[in-house]
C-alpha angles and dihedrals in degrees: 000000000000108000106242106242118234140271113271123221144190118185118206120188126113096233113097096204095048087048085048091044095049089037093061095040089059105042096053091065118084116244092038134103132188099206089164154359129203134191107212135034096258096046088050081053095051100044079046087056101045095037104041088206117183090237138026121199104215128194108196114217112054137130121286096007125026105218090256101068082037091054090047097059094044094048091048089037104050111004090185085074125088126220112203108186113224110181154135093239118087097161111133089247094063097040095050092037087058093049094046087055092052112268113150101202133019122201134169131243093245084066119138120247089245089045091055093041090053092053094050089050091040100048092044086047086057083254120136115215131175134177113276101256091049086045090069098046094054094051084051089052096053102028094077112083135245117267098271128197124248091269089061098246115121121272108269108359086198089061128084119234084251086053096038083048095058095040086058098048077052106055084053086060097257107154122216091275097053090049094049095050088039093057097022096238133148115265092242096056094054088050091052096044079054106056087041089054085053094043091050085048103042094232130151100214145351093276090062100044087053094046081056099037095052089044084066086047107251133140092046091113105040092041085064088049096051098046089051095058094047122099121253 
């Protein structure tokens, strides 16, 4: 019987002692193998790009690239690669940004030896994994349903959740700044995610989306959580 190769790794993060630390928790288990480290978003991209490694270990903030817009190239680039997020950060921006841009698993840094080793082997195995307390929240944030019409089916069937999303932020006034800041998101792709919403709804221009949109009954909530974070 042919022996299984190992798991290949890259591991991203600018500082040289967390790359060393992840590095040697990983090559000591059998079935694992550290073939590179980088320390910035576009040289974990590259060496994305050049190694093709079944997971990559991804810090988020570091010089040149974050790990979100890193993840999000190597997720568009080359889709067989994990990302597995490894980071400080566990506000609900970072973790659903990350997600957004294609991680399959988030841990912490605090994160035990056995907890870091499960999510290699999970992500590569097409698994996702978080830590316990992100977990939660990420069953409460999609737990909660989409807006749905009076007969019970979801707003808008033709649209995606992303469009539908937007639509919604929308509908609550939010202008294409303030999208793009709320779902961290590049100006251009919430452009296009727009013009594909009018186009969907065969609309000429945003007043009558929202005119439409708030019809289904979207925007209510988010317009409560705008207008809370706004200043008076």
């Amino acid at each position: 019987m042919s022996e299984v190769p190992p798991l290949r790794v890259v591991v991203v993060d600018d500082h040289p002692a967390v790359c060393e630390g992840l590095s040697a928790i990983l090559e000591v288990e059998t079935g694992i193998e550290v073939i590179g480290v980088a320390d910035s978003g576009r040289g974990g991209v590259a060496l994305a790009a050049t190694e093709r490694p079944d997971v990559v270990l991804m810090d988020l903030q570091m010089p040149d690239m974050g790990g979100i817009e890193a993840t999000g190239e190597i997720v568009r680039d080359s889709p067989n690669v994990a990302v597995l997020v490894v980071t400080m950060f566990e506000d609900d921006v970072n973790v659903f940004a990350a997600m957004r841009a294609g991680a399959r698993g988030y841990l912490l840094k605090g994160a035990s030896r056995q907890e870091i080793v499960r999510g290699v082997r999970a992500v590569a195995g097409g698994e996702a994994i978080f830590g316990a307390g992100i977990a939660r929240r990420i069953l409460a944030q999609f737990g909660t349903p989409a807006p749905a019409t009076p007969t019970g089916s979801p707003a808008f069937p033709e649209l995606t959740s992303r469009e539908r999303e937007i639509l919604d932020l929308i509908a609550a006034g939010l202008n294409n700044t303030e999208i793009t800041r709320e779902l961290v998101l590049s100006p251009k792709t919430v452009r296009n995610h727009i013009s594909n919403v009018f186009a969907k709804l065969q609309v000429a221009d945003r007043a009558q989306a929202i005119v439409r949109a708030r019809d289904a009954g979207l925007g209510q909530r988010s317009m409560e959580h705008h207008d809370r974070g706004r200043v008076r």
